[in-house]
C-alpha positions as CSV (number, residue, x, y, z in Angstrom):
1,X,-0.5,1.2,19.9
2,X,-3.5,1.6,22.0
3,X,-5.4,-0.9,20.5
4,X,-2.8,-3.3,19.4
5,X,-2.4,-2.7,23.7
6,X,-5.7,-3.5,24.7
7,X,-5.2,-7.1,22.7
8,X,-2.4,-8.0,24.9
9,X,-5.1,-6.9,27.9
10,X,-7.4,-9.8,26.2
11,X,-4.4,-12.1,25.9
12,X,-3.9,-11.7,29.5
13,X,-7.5,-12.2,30.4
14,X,-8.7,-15.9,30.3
15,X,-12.3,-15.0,29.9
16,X,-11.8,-12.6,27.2
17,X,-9.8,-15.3,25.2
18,X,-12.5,-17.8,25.6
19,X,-15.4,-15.5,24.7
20,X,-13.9,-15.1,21.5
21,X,-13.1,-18.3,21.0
22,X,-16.9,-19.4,21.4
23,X,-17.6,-16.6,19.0
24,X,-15.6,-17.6,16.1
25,X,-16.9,-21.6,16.9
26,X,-20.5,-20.0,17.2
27,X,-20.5,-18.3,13.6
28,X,-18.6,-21.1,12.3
29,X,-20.6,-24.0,13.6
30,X,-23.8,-21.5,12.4
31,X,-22.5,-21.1,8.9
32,X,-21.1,-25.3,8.3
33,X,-24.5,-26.5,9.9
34,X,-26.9,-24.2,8.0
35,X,-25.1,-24.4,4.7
36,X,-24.7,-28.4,4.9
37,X,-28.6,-28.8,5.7
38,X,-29.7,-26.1,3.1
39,X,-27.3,-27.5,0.7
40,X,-29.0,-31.2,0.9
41,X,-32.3,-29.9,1.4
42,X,-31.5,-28.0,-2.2
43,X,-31.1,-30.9,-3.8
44,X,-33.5,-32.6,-1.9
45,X,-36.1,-30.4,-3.6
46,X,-35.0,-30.1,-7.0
47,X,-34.8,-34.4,-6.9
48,X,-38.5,-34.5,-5.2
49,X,-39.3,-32.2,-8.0
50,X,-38.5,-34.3,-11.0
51,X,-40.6,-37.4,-9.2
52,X,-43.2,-35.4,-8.4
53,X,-43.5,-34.2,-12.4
54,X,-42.8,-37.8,-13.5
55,X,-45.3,-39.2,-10.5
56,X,-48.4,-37.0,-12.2
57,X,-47.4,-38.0,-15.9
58,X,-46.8,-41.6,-15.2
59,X,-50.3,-42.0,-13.9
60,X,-52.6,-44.6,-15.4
61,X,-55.9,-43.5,-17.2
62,X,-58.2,-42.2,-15.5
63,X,-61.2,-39.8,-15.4
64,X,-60.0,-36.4,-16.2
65,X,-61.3,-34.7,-12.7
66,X,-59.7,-37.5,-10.6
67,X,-56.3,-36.1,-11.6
68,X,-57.6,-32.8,-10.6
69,X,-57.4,-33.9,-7.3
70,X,-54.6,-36.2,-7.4
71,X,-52.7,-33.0,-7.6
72,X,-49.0,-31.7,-8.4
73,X,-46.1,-30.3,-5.8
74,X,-43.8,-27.7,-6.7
75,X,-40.8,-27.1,-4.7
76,X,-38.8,-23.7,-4.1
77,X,-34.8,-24.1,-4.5
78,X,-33.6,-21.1,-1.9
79,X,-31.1,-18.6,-3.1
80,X,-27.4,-19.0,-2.5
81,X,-27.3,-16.4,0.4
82,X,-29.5,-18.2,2.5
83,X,-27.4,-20.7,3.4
84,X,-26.2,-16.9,5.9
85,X,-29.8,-15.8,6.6
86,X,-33.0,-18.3,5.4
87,X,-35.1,-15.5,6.7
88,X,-38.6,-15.9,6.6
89,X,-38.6,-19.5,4.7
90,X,-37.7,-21.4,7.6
91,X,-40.9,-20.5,9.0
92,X,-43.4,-20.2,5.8
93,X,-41.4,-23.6,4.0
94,X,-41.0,-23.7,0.2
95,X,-43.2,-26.5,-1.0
96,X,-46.7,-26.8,-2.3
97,X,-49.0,-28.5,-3.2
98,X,-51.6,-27.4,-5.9
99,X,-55.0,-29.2,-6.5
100,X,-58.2,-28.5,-7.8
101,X,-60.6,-26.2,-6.4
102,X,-58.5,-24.6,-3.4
103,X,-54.4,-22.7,-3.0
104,X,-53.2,-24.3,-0.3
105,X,-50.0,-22.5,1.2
106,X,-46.2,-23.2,1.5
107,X,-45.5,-26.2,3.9
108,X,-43.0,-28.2,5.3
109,X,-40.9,-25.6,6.9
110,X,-38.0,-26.4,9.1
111,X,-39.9,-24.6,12.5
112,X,-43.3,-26.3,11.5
113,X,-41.4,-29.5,11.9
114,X,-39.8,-28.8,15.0
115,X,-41.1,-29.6,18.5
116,X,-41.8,-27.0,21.1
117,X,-38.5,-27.4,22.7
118,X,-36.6,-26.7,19.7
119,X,-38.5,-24.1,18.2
120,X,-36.3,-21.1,19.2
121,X,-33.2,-22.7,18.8
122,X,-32.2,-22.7,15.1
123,X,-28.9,-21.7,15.0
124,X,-28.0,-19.7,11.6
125,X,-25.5,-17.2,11.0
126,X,-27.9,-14.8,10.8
127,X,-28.8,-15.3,14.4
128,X,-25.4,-15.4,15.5
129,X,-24.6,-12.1,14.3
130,X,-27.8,-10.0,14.9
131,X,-28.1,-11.2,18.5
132,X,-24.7,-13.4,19.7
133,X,-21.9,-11.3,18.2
134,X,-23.3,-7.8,20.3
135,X,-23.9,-9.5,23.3
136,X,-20.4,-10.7,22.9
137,X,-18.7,-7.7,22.1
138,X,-20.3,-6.4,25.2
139,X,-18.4,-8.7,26.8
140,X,-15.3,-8.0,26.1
141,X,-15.7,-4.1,25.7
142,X,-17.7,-2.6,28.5
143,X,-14.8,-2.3,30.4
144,X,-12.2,-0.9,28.1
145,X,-12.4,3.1,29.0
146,X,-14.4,2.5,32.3
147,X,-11.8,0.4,33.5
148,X,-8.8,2.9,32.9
149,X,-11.5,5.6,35.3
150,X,-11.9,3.3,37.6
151,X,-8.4,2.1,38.2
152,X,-7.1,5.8,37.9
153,X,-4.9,5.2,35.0
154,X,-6.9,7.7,32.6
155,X,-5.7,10.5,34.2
156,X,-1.9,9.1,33.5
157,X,-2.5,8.7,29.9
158,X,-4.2,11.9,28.8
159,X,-0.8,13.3,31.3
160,X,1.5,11.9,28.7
161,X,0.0,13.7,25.5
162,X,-2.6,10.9,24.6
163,X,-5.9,12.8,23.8
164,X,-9.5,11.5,24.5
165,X,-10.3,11.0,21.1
166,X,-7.0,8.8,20.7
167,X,-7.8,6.7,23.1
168,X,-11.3,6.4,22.0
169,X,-10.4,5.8,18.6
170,X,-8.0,3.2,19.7
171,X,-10.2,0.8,21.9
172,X,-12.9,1.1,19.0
173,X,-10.1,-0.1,16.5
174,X,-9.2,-3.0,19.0
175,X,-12.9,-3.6,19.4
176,X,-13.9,-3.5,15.8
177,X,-11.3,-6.1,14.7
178,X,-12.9,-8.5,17.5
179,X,-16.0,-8.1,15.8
180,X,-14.4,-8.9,12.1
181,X,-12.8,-11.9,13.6
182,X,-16.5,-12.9,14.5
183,X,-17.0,-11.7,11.0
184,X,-15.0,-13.7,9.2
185,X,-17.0,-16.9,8.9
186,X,-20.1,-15.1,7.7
187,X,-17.3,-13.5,5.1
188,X,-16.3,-16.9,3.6
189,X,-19.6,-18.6,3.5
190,X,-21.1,-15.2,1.5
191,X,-18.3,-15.9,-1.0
192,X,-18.9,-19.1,-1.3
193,X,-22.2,-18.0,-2.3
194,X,-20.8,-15.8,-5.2
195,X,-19.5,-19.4,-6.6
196,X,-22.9,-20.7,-6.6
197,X,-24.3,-18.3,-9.1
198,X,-25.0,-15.2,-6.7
199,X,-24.2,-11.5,-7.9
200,X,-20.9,-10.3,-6.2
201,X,-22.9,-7.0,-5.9
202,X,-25.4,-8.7,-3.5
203,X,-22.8,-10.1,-1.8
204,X,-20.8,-7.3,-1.3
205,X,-23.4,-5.0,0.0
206,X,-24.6,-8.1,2.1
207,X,-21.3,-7.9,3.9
208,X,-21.3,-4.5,4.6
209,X,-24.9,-4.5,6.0
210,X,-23.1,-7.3,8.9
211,X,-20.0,-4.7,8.8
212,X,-22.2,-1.7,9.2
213,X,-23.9,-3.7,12.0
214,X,-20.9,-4.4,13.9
215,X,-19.4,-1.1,13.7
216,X,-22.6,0.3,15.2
217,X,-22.2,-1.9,18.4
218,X,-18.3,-1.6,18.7
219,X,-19.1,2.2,18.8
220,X,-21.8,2.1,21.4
221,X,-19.9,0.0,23.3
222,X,-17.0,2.5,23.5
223,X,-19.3,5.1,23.7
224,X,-21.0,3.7,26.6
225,X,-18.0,2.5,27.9
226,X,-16.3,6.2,27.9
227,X,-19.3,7.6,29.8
228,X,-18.6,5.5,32.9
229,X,-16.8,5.8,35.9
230,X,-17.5,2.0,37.3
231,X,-17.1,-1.3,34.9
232,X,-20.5,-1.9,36.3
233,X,-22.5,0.8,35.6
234,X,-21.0,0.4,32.5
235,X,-21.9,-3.8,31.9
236,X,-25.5,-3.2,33.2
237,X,-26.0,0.0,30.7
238,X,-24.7,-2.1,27.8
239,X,-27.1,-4.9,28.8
240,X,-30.1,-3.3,29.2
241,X,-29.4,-1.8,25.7
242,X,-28.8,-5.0,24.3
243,X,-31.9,-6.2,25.9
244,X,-33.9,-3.3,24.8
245,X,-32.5,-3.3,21.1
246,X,-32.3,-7.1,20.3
247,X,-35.3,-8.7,22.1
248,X,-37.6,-6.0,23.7
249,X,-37.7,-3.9,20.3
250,X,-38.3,-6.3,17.7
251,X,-41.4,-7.8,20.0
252,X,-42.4,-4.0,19.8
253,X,-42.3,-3.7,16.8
254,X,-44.3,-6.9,15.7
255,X,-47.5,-6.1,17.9
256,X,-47.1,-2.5,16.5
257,X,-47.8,-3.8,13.1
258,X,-50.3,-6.1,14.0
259,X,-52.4,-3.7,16.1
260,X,-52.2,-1.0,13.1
261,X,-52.8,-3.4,10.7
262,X,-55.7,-5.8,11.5
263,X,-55.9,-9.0,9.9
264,X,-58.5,-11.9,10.1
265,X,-57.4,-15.5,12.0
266,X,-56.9,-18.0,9.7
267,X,-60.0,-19.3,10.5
268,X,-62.2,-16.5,9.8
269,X,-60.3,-16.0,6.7
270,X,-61.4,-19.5,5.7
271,X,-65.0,-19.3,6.5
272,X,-65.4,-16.0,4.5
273,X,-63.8,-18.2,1.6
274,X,-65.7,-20.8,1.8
275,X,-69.1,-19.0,2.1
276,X,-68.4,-16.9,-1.2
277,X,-67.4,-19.6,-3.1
278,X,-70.6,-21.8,-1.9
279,X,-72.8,-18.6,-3.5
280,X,-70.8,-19.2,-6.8
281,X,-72.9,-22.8,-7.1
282,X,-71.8,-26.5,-7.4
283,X,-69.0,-26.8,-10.0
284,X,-70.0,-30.7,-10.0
285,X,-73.8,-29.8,-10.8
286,X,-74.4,-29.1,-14.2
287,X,-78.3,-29.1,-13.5
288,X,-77.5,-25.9,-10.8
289,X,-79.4,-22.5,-11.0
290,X,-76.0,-20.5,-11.0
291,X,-74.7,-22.7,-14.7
292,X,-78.4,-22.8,-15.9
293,X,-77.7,-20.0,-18.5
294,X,-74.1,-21.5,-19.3
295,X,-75.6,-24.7,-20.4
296,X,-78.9,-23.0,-22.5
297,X,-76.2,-20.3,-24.2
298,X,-73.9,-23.4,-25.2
299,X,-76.8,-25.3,-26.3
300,X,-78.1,-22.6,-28.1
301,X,-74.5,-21.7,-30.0
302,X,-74.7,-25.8,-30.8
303,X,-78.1,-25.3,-31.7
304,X,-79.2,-28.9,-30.2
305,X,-82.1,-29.9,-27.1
306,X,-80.3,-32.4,-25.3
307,X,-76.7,-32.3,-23.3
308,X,-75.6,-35.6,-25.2
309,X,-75.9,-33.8,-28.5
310,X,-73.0,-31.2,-27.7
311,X,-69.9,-31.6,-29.4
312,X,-68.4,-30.8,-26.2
313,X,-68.4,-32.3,-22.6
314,X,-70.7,-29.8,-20.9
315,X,-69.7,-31.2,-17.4
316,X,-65.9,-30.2,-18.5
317,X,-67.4,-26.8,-19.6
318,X,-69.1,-26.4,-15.9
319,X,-65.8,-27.4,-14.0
320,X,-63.5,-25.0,-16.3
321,X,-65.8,-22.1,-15.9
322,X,-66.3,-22.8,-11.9
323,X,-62.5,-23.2,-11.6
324,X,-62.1,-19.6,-13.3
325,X,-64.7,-17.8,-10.8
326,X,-63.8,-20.0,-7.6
327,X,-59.7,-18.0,-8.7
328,X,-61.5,-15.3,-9.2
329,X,-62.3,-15.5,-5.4
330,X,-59.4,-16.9,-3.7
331,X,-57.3,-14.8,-5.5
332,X,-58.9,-11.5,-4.3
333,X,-58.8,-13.1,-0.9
334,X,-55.1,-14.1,-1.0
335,X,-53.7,-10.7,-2.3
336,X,-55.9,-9.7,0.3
337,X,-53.9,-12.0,3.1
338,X,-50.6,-10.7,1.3
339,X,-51.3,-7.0,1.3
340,X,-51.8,-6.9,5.2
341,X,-48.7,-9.1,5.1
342,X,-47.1,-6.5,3.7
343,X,-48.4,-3.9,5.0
344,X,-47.2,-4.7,8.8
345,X,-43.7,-6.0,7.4
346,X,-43.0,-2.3,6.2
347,X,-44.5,-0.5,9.4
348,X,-42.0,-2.7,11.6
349,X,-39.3,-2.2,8.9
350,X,-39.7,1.2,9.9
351,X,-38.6,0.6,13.6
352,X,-35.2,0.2,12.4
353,X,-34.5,3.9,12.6
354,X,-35.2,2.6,16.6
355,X,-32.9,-0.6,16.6
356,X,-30.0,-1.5,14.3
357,X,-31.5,-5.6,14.6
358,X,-34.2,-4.7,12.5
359,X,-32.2,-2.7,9.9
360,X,-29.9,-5.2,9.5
361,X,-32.6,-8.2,9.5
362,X,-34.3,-6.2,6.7
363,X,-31.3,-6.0,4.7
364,X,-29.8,-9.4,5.0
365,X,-33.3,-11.2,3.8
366,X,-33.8,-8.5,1.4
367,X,-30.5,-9.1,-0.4
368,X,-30.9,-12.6,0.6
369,X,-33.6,-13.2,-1.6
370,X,-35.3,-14.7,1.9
371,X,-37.9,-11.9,2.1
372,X,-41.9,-11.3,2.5
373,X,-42.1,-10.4,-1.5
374,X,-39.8,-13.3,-2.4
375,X,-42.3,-15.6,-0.5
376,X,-45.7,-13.7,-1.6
377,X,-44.1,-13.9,-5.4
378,X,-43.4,-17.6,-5.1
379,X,-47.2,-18.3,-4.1
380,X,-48.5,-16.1,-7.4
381,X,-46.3,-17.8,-9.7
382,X,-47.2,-21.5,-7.9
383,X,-51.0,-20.2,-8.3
384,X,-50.6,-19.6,-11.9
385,X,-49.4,-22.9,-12.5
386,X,-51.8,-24.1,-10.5
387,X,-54.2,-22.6,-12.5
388,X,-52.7,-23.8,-15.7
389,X,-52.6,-26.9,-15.2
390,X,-56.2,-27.9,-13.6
391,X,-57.9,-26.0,-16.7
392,X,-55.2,-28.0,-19.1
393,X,-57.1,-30.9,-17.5
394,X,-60.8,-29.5,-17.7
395,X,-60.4,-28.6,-21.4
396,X,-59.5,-32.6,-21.8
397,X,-62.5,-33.4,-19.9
398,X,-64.8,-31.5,-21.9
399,X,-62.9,-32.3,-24.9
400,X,-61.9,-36.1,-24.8
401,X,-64.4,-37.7,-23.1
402,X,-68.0,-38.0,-24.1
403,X,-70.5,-36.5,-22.2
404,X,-73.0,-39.9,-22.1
405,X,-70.1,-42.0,-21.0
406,X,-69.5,-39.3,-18.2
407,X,-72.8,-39.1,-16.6
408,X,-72.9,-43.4,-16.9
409,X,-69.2,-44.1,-15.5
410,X,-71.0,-45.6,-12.0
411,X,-73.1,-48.4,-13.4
412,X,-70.8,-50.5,-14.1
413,X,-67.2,-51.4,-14.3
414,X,-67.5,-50.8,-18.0
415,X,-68.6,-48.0,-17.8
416,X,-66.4,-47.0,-15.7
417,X,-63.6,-47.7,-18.0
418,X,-65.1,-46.1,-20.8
419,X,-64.8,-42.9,-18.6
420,X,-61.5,-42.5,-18.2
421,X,-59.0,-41.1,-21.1
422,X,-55.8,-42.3,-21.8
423,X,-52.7,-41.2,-19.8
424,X,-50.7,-39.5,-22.5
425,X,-53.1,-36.2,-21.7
426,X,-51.5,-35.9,-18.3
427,X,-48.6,-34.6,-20.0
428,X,-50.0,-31.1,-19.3
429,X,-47.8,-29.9,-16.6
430,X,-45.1,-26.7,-17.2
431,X,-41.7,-26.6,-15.5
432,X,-41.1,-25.0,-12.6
433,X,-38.4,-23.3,-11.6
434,X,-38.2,-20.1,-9.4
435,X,-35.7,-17.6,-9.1
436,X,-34.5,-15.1,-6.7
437,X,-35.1,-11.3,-7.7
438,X,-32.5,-9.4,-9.8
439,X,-29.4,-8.4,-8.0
440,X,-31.0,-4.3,-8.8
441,X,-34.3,-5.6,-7.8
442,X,-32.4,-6.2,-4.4
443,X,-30.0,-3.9,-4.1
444,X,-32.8,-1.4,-4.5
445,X,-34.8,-2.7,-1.7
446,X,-32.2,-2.8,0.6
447,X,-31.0,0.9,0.4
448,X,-33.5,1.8,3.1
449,X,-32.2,-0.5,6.1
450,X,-28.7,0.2,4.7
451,X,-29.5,4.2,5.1
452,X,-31.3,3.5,8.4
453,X,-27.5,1.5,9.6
454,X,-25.6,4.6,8.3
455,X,-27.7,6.6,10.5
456,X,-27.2,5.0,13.4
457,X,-23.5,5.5,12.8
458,X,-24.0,9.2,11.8
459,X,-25.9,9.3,15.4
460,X,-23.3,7.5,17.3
461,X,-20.4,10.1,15.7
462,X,-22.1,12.7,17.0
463,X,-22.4,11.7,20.5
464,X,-19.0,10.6,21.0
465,X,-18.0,14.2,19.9
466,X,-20.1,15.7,22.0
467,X,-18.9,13.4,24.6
468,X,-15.5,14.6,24.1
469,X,-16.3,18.5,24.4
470,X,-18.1,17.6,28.0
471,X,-15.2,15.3,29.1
């Protein structure tokens, strides 16, 4: 009755009616628009994949090492649930392009591509509900106990037998199914995931992670609301908090990381790489100090004095052995760059004990497959291919083409030709195709922001009962 009262109250008020409204449009628009664009740019990738494959196989022939650098892209299809929350891969992107002799990173994400007025304003369902939906439940509710203190009426209704905890109980239940209506859209567009191939576990728990959420600010709200004596005391209390918990802590929590963690600029990093892998020696330069004792121990094993005499390409040899130490080296560098990644992404995880935004955040791209590891994961398994493929290509070189008509391919256009091996030996490319982890692989990695939102629930109880023995 109380609650089921305090919905006619909305009904009554204009601006309450029209807050919600603009809710329910904001999480709808957020889940239509995000879903539509991640849906095309889906298939976007998956199409750009195939001509990308085809693109490197239907080349002409040419020498070996030229299609080392022509290179290969490989394209990330996102799981189902980010069409809710695309998490971190709207800033890293999920393309890449792999080459010889360097790992370039992902690219092409949708904030890289935006200008700097429309940096900040991607609006995804995620956002909505981990920054929109509490400000707008604050809205609505800061006034819903204050108001009955302020206009004397509380007094009236605890007269007539209705306890405290009643009426607390009741404005949270009138507050609470504001916040499912907001909900709702999320709701649907998480089941439509479940038809696209996603676990109904993950979906499930990624529900109640945005259920837990709201719950947590419909009870601070009352909560907040039930300590005040003046609606505004009460709206600049819930505000601040808002303030505090959704913009000021995150920021917090980012510079904590960074400071605790130190990590090189992108520009240092790249010097240090490039300096390391200018001591391994020329991978072009056969004649170099550093492959000297490569190209005597392969001569010896042939048992022959002169380079042409080897049943093998030596120059092919020298490029497949400099690709394996030059891996050797970015490799150690990149897990490196990934392990201070990960390293400050778990010491502002931990701030979610502090603010509800960040336990939820954590969970949604954790089950969303839209996390740090999903993105670290997909640039190992691109490296390997990576990897793969630009050896695939050094063994033809040193195994298809002679090594007289390599080192004479610039005198002449004949030459030339005679250089180059036919174009069926492109046909050295895998498949790829990545996948999201296991739905265990992330339920388990979301149990510790789900424990941190029961907590914050746990916390709030306990307040409003102690609340209740004061009052």
């Amino acid at each position: 009755m109380i609650a089921m009262d305090e919905w006619r109250y909305w009904f009554r008020s204009k601006l309450v009616v029209t807050m919600m409204v603009v809710a329910l449009v904001l999480a709808v628009a957020s889940v239509i628009t995000t879903g539509l664009s991640l849906s095309h740019e889906s298939h976007e990738r998956s199409e750009l994949q195939n001509k990308a494959e085809q693109a490197f196989e239907s080349q002409p022939d040419r020498h070996p090492h030229r299609m080392v650098h022509y290179g290969h892209y490989v394209f990330r299809t996102p799981a189902p649930l980010s069409t809710i929350d695309p998490g971190i891969d709207s800033y890293t992107g999920t393309s890449i392009f792999l080459e010889g002799h360097q790992q370039n990173t992902a690219m092409f994400s949708e904030q890289g591509k935006s200008s700097g007025l429309t940096r900040f304003s991607q609006l995804t369902p995620a956002f909505v509900m981990q920054i929109i939906v509490p400000l707008l439940l604050i809205l609505i509710g800061y006034s819903m106990v204050s108001r009955e203190r302020e206009n004397g009426t509380l007094t009236f209704i605890i007269i007539q037998g209705v306890s405290l905890n009643k009426l607390m109980f009741g404005k949270f239940i009138a507050l609470l199914m504001a916040g499912f209506v907001a909900l709702l859209p999320l709701i649907i567009g998480s089941a439509v995931a479940v038809t696209q191939g996603e676990a109904l576990s993950v979906v499930l728990s990624f529900i109640l992670a945005h259920g837990l959420y709201v719950v947590i600010w419909c009870a601070l709200v009352v909560f907040v609301s039930t300590l005040n004596t003046k609606n505004s005391s009460s709206f600049s209390i819930l505000v601040t908090l808002w303030i505090v918990l959704c913009i000021v802590a995150p920021r917090i929590a980012a510079s904590t990381a960074s400071s605790m963690v130190a990590s090189p600029s992108k520009l240092e990093a790249d010097f240090e790489v490039i300096r390391e892998a200018q001591a391994l020696g020329g991978g072009h330069n056969v004649s170099s100090a550093d492959l000297s004792k490569l190209k005597a121990n392969l001569m010896a094993q042939y048992d022959v004095d002169d380079e042409g005499d080897l049943p093998v390409n030596i120059r092919g040899i020298v490029a497949s052995k400099s690709e394996a130490d030059l891996t050797k080296v970015l490799n150690r560098f990149a897990e490196k760059r990934m392990s201070e990644e990960l390293s400050q992404a778990q010491i502002a995880r931990q701030f979610g004990w502090l603010t509800p935004v960040l336990s939820l955040r954590t969970a949604s791209m954790m089950l969303a497959g839209t996390n740090l590891e999903t993105h670290h994961r997909f640039l190992r398994e691109a490296e390997i291919l990576r990897y793969d493929f630009v050896q695939s290509l050094n063994k033809v070189h040193a195994e298809k083409l002679s090594y007289n008509d390599d080192v004479n391919r610039y005198k002449n256009s004949d030459a030339n030709n005679k250089a180059k091996v036919t174009s069926k030996n492109w046909e050295v490319l895998e498949s790829f195709s990545f996948t999201p982890d296991t739905a265990t692989a992330r339920l388990m990695k979301s149990i510790e922001p789900l424990m941190q939102l029961f907590a914050w629930i746990l916390v709030l109880l306990i307040l409003a009962y102690k609340t209740r023995k004061v009052m």
